[in-house]
Steps between C-alpha positions, in 0.01 A plus 500: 500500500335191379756393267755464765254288733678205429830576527430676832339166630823300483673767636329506817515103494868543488489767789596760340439869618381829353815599471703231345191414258546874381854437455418174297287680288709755403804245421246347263379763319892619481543119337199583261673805365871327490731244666746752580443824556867578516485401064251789496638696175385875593383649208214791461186378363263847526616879545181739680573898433887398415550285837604128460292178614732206507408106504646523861272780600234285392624207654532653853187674440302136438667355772437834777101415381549154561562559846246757568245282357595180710597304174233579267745411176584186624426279142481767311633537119785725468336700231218631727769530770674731277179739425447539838802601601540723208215679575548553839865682423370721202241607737679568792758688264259678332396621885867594568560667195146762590636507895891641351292712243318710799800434730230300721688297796270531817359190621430420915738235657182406685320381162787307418490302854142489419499335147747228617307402764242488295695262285613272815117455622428411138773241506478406881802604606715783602724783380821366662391155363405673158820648468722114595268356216614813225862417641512126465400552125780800456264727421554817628197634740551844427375387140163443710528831652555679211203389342282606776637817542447563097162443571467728806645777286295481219197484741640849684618645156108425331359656800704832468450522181096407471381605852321847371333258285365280745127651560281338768113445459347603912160384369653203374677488828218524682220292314774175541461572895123535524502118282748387742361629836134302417669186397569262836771288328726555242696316229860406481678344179882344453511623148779436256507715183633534118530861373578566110481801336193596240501411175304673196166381526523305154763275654319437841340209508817303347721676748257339786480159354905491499483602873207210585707230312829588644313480826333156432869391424723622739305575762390915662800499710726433232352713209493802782897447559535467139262797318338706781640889488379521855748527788338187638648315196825464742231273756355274247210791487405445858358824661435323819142524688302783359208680727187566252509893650871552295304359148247642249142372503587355122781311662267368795270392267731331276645301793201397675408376156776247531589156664814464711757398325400683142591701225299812513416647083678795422424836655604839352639727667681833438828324568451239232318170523476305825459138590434377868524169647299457788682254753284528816241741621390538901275718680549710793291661779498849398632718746647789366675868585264705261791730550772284404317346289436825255865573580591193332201515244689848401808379506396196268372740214825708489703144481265400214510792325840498613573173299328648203754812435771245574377225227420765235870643577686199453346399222543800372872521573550140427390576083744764493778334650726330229533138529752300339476118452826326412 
């Protein structure tokens, strides 16, 4: 969150706390979009599959991301604002839309309680102080909610629907133990990542010079929030730290290839074309549960695989769905 450094600084020289500097963000980026949000005019700017996207859907969607991402759009021009928002609606309609069209509702109430922790570490703070910082903005937190659990279904519905599909490699399996039993240390990354879709090959190299520049100009974090069709998108791109046993030796290699703090070149993969930023790297004794350790090696592959079915599906769905721009 380097472009918010400053600001964050005279914060804390005012004494502010996590929670009130949350709140101050928020009012800002509320001030960026308009003085009043009471003169909000609701009018529908996009229609996905027949269902209406309003300027106040948007609104409450920039501001809900806002939040989550401790401020990130703080400064930021309302145009780009607008994109992001926009595109995290369609998608999450688009979602809905598949869920009602195979009468998919499950999701775990455990998850849920997971993913907002997960939010409130992210954010230092917690769920009951989460939910008085949604509240002093008048912005509902089921909105927050509801967004998760759109998520969680999808997940459960792509799984139903690709899970005799999902074919594990054992000598695969068990090649990636032997290389990890010899080694006496292992690798760990905080990786961040940008995931687009492919492009035809003629149109490749322009598509990843549009990606760098945007990059070079407003920053990984920003250009994840702002183009990335991974689920990360929602977290700036940040997949948290990554264990070198749960990635592919091309990966590896392409990360221990580059400095803290960089860009990594593109890397194709079946879901599209990937960017990673590496933001720190450690290493740790190795000490591992060969057994839990293939469990989670196995359970790794399916989740990959996993998030290959569900990419090629929505992208799929997402051409055929009619979208309207008004």
């Amino acid at each position: 969150m380097a472009w918010i450094v400053e600001y964050n600084e005279l914060l804390m020289m005012c004494g502010v706390n996590k929670i009130k500097k949350l709140t101050v963000f928020v009012y800002l980026i509320f001030f960026c979009i308009t003085q009043n949000s009471e003169a909000i005019k609701i009018r529908v700017l996009v229609t996905a599959g027949g269902k209406p996207i309003t300027n106040y859907d948007i609104y409450n969607e920039i501001r809900l991301l806002n939040i989550i991402n401790g401020g990130a759009f703080v400064n930021e021009k309302n145009e780009v604002l607008q994109n992001i928002g926009l595109e995290s609606v369609l998608r999450r309609l688009i979602k809905e839309n598949e869920l009602e069209k195979h009468n998919y509702f499950n999701f775990s109430t455990k998850e849920l309680d997971n993913e907002i922790k997960l939010i409130c570490k992210n954010l230092n703070t917690s769920p009951k102080d989460l939910e008085k910082i949604f509240k002093s903005n008048k912005i509902p937190f089921s909105l927050l909610k509801q967004k998760i659990i759109t998520d969680l279904q999808w997940s459960g519905l792509m799984f139903e629907v690709y899970k005799n599909k999902i074919k594990i490699d054992n000598n695969y399996i068990n090649n990636q133990l032997e290389k990890i039993k010899k080694k006496q240390f292992l690798n760990e990354y905080l990786i961040s990542e940008i995931l687009i879709d492919r492009v035809e090959a003629n149109k490749l190299k322009d598509e990843i010079d549009k990606i760098k520049n945007k990059i070079k100009k407003n920053g990984f974090e920003k250009t994840a929030l702002e183009i990335s069709i991974a689920n990360s998108s929602q977290n700036q791109g940040l997949l948290g730290w990554v264990n070198e046993t749960q990635l592919s030796e091309k990966i590896k290699k392409t990360l221990n290839e580059t400095k803290i703090g960089s860009t990594t070149n593109h890397i194709l993969v079946p879901e599209g074309i990937l960017f990673l930023k590496l933001n720190d790297k450690k290493r740790i004794e190795n000490k591992i549960n060969l057994e839990k350790t293939k469990q989670e090696l196995v359970l790794n592959e399916k989740n990959k695989k996993l998030n290959i079915f569900a990419a090629l599906h929505f992208k799929k769905i997402r051409m055929s769905t009619l979208i309207n721009r008004y």
